[in-house]
N, C-alpha and C positions, 0 to 999 in steps of 0.2 A: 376256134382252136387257139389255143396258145403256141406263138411263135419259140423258138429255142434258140439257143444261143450258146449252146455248146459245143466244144470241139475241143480237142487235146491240145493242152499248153496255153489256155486262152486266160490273157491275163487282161481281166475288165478295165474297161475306164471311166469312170461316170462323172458325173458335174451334176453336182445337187447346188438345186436354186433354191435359195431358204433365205431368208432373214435371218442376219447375226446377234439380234438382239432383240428381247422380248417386244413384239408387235412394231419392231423397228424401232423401239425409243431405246437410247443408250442407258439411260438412268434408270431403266430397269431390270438389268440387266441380260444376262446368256437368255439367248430362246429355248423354247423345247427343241427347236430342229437344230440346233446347234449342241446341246447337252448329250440328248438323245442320238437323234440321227446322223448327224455329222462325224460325231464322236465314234460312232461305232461304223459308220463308212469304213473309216481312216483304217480298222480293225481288220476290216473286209480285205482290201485292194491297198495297194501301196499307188496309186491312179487314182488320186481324186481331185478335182480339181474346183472349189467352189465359185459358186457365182452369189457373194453377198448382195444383195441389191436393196438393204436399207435407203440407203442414199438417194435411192430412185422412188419411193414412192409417191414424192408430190410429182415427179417428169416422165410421167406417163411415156410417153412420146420418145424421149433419151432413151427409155429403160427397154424397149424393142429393140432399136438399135444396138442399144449394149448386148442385151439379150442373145441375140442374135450373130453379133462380129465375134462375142468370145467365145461361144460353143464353135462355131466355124472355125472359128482358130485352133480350139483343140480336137476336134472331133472325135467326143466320144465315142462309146456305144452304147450309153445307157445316160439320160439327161433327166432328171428326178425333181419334181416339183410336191411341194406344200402350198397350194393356192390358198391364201386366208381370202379373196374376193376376187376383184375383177381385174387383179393386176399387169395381166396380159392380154393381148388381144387373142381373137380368134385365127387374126391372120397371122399372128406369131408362131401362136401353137401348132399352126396348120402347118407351119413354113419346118419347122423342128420338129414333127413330125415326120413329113417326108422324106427329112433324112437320116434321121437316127430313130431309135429306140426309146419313145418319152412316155412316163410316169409320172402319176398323180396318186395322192393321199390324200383322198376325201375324207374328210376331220370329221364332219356329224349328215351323214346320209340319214339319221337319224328325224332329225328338224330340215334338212336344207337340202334332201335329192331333189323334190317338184322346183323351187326355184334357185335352185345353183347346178346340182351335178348334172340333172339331166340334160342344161344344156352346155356340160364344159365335157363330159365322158369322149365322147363320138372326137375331139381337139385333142384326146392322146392315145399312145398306142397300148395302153394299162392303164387300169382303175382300181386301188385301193381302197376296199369299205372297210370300216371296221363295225360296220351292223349286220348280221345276217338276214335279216328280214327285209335288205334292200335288192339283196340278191334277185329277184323274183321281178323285181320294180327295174332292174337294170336289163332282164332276159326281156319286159314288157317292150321296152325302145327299142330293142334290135343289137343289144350293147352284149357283147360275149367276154371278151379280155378282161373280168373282175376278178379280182381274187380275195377271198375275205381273209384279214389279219385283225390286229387290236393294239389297241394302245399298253404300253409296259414301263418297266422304268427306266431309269435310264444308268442303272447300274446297280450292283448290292452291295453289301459290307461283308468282304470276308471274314471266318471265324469268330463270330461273336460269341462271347462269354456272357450266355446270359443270367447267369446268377451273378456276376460283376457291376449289373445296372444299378447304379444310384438314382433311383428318378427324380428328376425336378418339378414335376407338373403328374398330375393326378391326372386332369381331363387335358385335351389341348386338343387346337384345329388350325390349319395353316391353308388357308386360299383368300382370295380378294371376299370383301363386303359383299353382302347383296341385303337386297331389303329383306328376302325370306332368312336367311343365314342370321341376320342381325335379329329379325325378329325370335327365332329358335333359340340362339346364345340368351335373348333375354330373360324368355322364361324361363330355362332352364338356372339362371344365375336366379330367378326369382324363386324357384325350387330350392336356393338353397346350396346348389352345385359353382363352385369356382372353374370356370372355363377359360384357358391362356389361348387369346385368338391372335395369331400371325398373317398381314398380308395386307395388302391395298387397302384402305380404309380404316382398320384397326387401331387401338392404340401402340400396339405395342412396332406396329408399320411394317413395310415390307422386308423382307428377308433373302439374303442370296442359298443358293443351293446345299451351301454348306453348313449352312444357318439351320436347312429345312431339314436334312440327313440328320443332325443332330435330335432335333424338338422331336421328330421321329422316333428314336430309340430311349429317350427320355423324357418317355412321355408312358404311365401306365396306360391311358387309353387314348388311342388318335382318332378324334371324328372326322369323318368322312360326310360332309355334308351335301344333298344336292345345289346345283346353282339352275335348275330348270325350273321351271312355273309348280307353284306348289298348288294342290290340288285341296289343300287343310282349310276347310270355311273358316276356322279361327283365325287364318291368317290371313284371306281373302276380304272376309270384313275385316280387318283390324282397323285400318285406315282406307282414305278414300283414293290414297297412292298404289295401296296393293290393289282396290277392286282396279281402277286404270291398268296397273301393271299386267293382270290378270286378264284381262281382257285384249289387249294390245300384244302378248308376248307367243314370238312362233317358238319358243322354246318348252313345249308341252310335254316330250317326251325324252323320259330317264334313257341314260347314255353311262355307260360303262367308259371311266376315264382314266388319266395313266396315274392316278395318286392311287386308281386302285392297287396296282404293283408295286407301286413306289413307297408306301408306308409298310409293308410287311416285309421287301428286298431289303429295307437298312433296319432291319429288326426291330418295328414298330406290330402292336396290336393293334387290328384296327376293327372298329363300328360303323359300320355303314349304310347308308338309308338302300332297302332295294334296289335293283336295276338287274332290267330284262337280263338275262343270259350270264348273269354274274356267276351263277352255277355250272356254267361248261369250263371255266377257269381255276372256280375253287369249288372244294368243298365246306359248304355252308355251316355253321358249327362246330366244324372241325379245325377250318382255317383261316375261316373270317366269319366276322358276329355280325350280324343283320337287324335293323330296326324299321320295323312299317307303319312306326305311324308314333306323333311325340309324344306317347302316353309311355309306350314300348321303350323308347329310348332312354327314359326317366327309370324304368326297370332293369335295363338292363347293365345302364351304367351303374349303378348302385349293386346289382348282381357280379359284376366282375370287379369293382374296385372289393368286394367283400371277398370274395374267391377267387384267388392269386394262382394257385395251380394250375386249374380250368383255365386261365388263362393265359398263364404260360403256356401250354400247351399247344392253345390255337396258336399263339403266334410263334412257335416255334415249326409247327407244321405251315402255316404261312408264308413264314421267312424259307423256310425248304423248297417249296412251291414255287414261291417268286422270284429267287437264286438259280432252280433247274430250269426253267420254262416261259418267264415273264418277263425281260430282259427284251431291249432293242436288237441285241444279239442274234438272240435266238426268232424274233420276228423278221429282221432283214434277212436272217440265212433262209428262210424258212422262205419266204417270198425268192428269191434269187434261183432256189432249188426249183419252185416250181416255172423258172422262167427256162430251167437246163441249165441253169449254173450253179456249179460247183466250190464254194468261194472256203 
């Protein structure tokens, strides 16, 4: 059963432990939990009080301590963690537990419940998935307190005037390299097709938040590319780095991520390779275009740069979608309600 936390007049307090900056490196900058989550805390509660703890990732050992003396100090009711790995102990978690209300956001139960959640779940007192087929996998261990949510964006643009886009870019994609991504952008520019790639690796390099909102809405089509093990023999033999990769990589299952909200909230079209459950979110041709395999995608980008309408369309039913419903907003209310709070 889920505990509750409701009562009349109850004004929350929580302390979100996050990283202030992309995987703790300054130079890259805002994280997701900071853009996102933090951001829309502050929305929530006029009580929030964060605990950056960039600084501690190499002092293990400080970072409990700190951990620990500042929550004590403030004493929440709710103490909100994004674990990227094994940042805390057990007996940290244990100890913050016992006295308050702690929260986890399990990032990819997808690839990483057998060797991470299962055994970090039971160290808080709620478990965030964003997969629903780990649900099942969490009732297995004895684990009740899950609640499934999803990854969103982390804001939209209001009012857009979309017959006012000037676009600058035909196709375009904005996330880090990978070897499959690199491999895909290739043949496709060997197709013929001009692809403007944004992000870690790239030429054109990394880009801040405000950089990406833009490429977004000025872009006729935004690929959405997977970064998981691609399953394409063409590209598993290409080289003797993919069969290695291919063989070595726990990242074998598609996962539903927040670019999916995030390219149609700032009035972007988007094309995107399958992923389980994408369909409880949007509807498929209606508000996001789908590609399963890179013959398809050769089709259908060529099919939407030709028919502007149809495609307006979807992304205007997209951007509707991802604006009502897809939003950190509407996810943190959403979880807080089911905890008995009213925010």
């Amino acid at each position: 059963m889920l505990l509750s936390l409701s009562r009349e007049g109850f004004k929350i307090k929580i302390i979100p432990v996050f990283l202030r900056y992309d995987y703790g490196i300054k130079s890259r900058g805002d994280s997701l939990e900071y853009q996102g989550f933090y951001k829309v805390l502050k929305q929530l509660s006029d009580e929030i009080y964060p605990f950056w703890y960039d600084e501690y990732l190499t002092k293990k050992d400080e970072l409990q301590k700190r951990v620990i003396k500042f929550v004590d100090d403030i004493r929440p009711d709710i103490v909100f963690f994004i674990l990227m790995k094994d940042e805390f102990s057990f007996e940290t978690l244990d100890y913050l537990k016992n006295k308050y209300i702690t929260i986890n956001w399990f990032c990819d139960d997808q690839w990483r419940f057998e060797n991470f959640t299962k055994y970090y779940a039971f160290h808080f007192t709620y478990a965030i998935t964003t997969d629903k087929f780990a649900l099942n996998k969490y009732r297995k261990i004895g684990y009740e307190n899950v609640i499934l949510s999803q990854w969103a964006s982390f804001g939209f643009t209001e009012d857009i005037d979309f017959e006012a886009i000037k676009y600058k870019y035909n196709v375009s994609f904005v996330g880090g390299i990978s070897g499959y991504r690199k491999w895909l952008i290739n043949k496709l520019e060997k197709a013929g097709m001009k692809i403007e790639c944004f992000g870690v690796g790239w030429g054109n390099g990394r880009i801040n938040f405000n950089e990406m909102v833009d490429i977004f809405k000025n872009s006729k089509i935004n690929l959405n590319i997977s970064n998981s093990m691609s399953h394409d023999i063409r590209y598993i033999f290409s080289s003797l780095r993919s069969i290695k990769e291919f063989l070595k990589s726990k990242k074998r299952i598609e996962q539903i991520k927040a670019r999916n909200f995030e390219i149609p909230a700032f009035g972007g079209f988007q094309l995107t390779n399958y992923v389980p459950c994408l369909e409880d979110y949007f509807d498929i041709g209606r508000e996001v275009a789908v590609y399963i395999s890179f013959d398809d995608l050769i089709l259908q980008i060529n099919y939407y740069l030709n028919n502007d309408e149809e495609r307006k369309k979807i992304m205007i039913n997209g951007y509707k979608s991802s604006c009502k419903e897809h939003t950190y907003f509407h996810k943190l209310k959403k979880i807080f309600k089911e905890l008995g709070i009213n925010l």
